[in-house]
Each structure stands twice: as C-alpha cells, then as structure tokens.
Backbone as a chain_set.jsonl record, in Angstrom:
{"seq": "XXXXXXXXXXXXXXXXXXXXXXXXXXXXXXXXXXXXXXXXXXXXXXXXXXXXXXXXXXXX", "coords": {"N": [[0.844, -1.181, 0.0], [1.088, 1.919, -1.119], [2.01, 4.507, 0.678], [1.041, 3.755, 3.099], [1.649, 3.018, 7.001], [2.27, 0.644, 7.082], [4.223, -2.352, 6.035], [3.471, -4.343, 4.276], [1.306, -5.208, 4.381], [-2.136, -4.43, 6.045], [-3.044, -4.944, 9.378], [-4.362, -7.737, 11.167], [-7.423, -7.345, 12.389], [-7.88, -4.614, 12.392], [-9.51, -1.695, 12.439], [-9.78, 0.681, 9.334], [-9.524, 3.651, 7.628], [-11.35, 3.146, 5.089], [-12.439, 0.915, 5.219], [-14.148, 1.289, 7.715], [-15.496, 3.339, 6.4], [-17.192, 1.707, 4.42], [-18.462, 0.089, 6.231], [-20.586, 1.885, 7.377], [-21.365, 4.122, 5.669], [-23.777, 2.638, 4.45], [-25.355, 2.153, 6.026], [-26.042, 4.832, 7.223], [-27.103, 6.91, 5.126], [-29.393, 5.002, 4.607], [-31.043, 5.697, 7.049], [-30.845, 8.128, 7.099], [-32.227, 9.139, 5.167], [-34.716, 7.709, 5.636], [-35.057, 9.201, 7.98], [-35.748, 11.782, 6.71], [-37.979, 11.437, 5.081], [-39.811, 10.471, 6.934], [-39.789, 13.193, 8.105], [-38.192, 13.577, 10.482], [-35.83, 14.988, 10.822], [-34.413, 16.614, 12.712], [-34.483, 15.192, 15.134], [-33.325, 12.489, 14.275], [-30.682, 13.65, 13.877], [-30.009, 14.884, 16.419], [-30.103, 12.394, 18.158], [-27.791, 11.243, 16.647], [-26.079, 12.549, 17.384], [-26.03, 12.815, 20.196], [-25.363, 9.796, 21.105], [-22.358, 10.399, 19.511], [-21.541, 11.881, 21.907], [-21.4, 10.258, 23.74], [-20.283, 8.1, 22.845], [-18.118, 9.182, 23.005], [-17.487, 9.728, 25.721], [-16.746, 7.443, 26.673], [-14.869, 6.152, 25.222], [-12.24, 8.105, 26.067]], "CA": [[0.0, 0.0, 0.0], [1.57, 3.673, -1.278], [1.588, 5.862, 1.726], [0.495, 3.336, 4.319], [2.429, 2.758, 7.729], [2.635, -1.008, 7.187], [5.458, -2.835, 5.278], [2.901, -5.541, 3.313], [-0.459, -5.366, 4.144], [-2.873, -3.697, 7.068], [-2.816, -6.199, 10.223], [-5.929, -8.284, 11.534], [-8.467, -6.454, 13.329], [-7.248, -3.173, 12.601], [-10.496, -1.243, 11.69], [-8.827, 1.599, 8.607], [-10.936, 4.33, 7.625], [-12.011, 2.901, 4.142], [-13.141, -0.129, 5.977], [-15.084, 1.928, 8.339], [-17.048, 3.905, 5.287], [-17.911, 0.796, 3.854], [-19.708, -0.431, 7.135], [-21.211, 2.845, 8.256], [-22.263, 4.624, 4.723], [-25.161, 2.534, 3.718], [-26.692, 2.416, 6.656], [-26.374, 5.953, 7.88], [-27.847, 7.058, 4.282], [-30.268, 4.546, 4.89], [-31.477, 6.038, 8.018], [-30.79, 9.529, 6.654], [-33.365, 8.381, 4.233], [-36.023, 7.517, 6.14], [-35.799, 10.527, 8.715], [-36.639, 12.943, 5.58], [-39.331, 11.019, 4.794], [-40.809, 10.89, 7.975], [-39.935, 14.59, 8.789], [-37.494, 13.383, 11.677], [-34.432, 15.147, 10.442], [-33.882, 16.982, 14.002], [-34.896, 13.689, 15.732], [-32.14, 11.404, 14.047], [-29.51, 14.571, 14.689], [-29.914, 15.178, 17.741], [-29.629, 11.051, 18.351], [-26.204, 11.245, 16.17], [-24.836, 13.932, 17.886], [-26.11, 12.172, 21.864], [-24.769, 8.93, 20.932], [-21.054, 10.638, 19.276], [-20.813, 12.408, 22.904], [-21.506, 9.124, 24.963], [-19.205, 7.065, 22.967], [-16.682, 10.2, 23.325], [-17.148, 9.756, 26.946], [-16.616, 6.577, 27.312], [-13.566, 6.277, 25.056], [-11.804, 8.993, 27.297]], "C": [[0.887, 1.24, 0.0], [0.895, 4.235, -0.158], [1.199, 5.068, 3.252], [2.207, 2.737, 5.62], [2.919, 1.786, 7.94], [3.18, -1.696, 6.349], [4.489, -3.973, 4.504], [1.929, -4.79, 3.276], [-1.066, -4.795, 5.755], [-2.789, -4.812, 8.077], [-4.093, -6.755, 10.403], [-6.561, -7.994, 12.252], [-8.161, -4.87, 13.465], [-8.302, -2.532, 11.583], [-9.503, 0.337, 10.755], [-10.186, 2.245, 7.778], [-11.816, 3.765, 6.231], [-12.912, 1.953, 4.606], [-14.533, -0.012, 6.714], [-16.154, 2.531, 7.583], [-17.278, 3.11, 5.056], [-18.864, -0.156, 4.677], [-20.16, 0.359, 7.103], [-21.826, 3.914, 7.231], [-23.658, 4.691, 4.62], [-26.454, 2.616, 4.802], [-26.91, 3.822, 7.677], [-26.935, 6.843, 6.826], [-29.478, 6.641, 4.064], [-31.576, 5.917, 5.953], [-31.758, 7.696, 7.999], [-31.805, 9.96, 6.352], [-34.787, 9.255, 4.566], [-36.217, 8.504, 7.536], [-36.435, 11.66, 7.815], [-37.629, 12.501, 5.263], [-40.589, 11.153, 5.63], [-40.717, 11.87, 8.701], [-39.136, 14.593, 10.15], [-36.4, 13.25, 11.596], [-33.535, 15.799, 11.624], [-33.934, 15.933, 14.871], [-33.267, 13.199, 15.657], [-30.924, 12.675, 14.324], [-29.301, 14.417, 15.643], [-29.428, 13.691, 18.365], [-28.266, 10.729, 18.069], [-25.692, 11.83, 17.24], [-25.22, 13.296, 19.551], [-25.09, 10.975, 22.011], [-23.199, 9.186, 20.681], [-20.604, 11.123, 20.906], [-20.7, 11.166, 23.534], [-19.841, 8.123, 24.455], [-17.804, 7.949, 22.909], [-16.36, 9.965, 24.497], [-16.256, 8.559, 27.442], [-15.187, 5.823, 26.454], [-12.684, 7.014, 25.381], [-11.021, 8.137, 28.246]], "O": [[1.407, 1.592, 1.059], [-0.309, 4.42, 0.015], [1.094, 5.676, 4.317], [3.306, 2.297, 5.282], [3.843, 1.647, 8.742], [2.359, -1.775, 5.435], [5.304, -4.712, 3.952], [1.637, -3.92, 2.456], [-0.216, -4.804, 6.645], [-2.382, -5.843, 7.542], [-5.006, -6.235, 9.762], [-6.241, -8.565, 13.295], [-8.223, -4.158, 14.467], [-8.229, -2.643, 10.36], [-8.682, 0.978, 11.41], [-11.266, 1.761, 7.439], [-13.03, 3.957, 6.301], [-14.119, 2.118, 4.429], [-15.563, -0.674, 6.583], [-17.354, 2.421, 7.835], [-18.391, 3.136, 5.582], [-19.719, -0.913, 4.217], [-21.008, -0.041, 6.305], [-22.722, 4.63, 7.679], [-24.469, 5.616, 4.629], [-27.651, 2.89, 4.724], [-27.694, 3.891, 8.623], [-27.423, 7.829, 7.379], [-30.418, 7.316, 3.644], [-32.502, 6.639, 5.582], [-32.588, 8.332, 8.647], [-32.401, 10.891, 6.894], [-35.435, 10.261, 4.279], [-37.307, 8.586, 8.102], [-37.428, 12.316, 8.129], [-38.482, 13.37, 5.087], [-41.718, 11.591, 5.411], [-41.271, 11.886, 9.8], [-39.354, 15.515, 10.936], [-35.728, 12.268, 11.911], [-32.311, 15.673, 11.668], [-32.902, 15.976, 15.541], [-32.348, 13.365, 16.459], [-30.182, 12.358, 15.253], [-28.318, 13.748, 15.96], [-28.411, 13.715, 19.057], [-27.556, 10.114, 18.864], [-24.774, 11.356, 17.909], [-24.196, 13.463, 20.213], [-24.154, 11.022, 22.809], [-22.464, 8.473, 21.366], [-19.462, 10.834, 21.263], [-19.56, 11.02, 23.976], [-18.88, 7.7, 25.098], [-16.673, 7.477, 22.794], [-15.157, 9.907, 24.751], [-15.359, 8.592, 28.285], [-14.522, 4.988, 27.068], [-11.716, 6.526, 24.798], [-10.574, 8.619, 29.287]]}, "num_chains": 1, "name": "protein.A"}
C-alpha cells in the first residue's frame, strides 16, 4: 500500500478508515433516508450527535 504505515499489508483487526465507510455509509444514508421522509431530520440529529458524545465519553 503507497503511503500506508505497514510494510505488506494492514494487520488483523485493525479497523482503517475505508473499511469503516464501507460499514457505516449505507446504513447511515439509509437512516438519513427515512428521517426525511418521515420529517425526523432533528430527531435522528440530535440522536447522532447524543450517541457521538456518549461514545466520546466513554472512550476517554
């Protein structure tokens, strides 16, 4: 890998951010989705943004 910190290949269990978009895209589009639809675009925010502080806290 050009540019990467690891002499072959990435190691095993080592979540890397491409990795990470490709879990966490479809279903936060998903969900994106279906708060515009059902008008619960401050709703699912406000949930993002509770949930990013908690797991801020608790990785701390």
């Amino acid at each position: 890998m050009p540019g990467s910190p690891y002499f072959d290949e990435v190691p095993k269990g080592i979540l890397t951010w491409p990795k990470l978009l490709t879990y966490s895209t479809p279903p936060l589009i998903l969900t994106l989705f279906l708060a515009s639809k059902y008008d619960l675009i401050l709703e699912t925010f406000s949930i993002l943004a509770l949930s990013f502080i908690i797991i801020g806290l608790f990785r701390k």
